[in-house]
N, C-alpha and C positions, 0 to 999 in steps of 0.2 A: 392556903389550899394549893396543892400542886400534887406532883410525881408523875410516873411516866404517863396514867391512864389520862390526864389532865390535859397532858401537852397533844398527847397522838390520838385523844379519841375523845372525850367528854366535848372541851373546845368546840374542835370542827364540828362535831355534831351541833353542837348551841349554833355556831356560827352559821351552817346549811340550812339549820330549820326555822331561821330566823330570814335567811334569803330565801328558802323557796318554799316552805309550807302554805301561803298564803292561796297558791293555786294548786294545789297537793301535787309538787310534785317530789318532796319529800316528807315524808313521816315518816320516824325514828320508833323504833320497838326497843327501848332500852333494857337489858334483863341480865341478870347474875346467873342465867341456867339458858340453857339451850332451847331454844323453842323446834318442835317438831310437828306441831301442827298441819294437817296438810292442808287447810282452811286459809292460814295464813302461809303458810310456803309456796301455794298457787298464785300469793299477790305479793310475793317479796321479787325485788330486783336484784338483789342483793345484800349478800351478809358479809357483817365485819367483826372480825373475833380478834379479840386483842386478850389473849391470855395466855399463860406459861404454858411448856411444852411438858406436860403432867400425862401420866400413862389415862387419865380419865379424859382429859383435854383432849390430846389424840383422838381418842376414841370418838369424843363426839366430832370431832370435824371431820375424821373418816366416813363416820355416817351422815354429813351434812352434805361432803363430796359426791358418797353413793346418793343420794339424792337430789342432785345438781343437773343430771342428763334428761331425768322426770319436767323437775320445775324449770329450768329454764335461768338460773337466777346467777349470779357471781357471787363468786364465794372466796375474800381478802383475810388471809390469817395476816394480823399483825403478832407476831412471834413474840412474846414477850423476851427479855434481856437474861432472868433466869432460868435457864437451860438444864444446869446441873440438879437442881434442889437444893443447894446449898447457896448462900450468898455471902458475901464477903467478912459477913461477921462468922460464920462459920469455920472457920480455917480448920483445914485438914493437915496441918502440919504442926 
């Protein structure tokens, strides 16, 4: 079990919820899609987005951002390493 979601973000999240959930001061919303909820966006402190820099990725953390001044909350892109779309097994040459 590994790769990069493992080292920069599964991990530390096991790790924080395991040290501070007990007096909530963290719980983890874990999701493969963007939550826009304004129910829970009124109780987040903070979002952490560890995904490739994809014309649809963009998009939602554009509108995560436009919606940062409303809620209050911090908003951490972890950029993922593929940028282009293509990755090393791809060669363009």
């Amino acid at each position: 079990m590994g790769g990069c979601g493992h080292y920069r973000t599964i991990w530390n999240s096991v790790y924080m919820y395991a040290k501070y959930s007990s007096n909530f001061e963290y719980i983890p919303i874990l999701t493969p899609i963007p939550i826009f909820d304004r129910d829970i966006l009124k109780q987040t402190k903070a979002i952490y987005w560890q995904r490739k820099a994809t014309p649809n990725y963009v998009s939602a953390v554009k509108r995560l951002k436009a919606l940062q001044e409303h809620f209050k909350y911090k908003l951490i892109w972890d950029c993922d390493d593929q940028l282009t779309g293509k990755n090393e097994l791809q060669r363009s040459d």
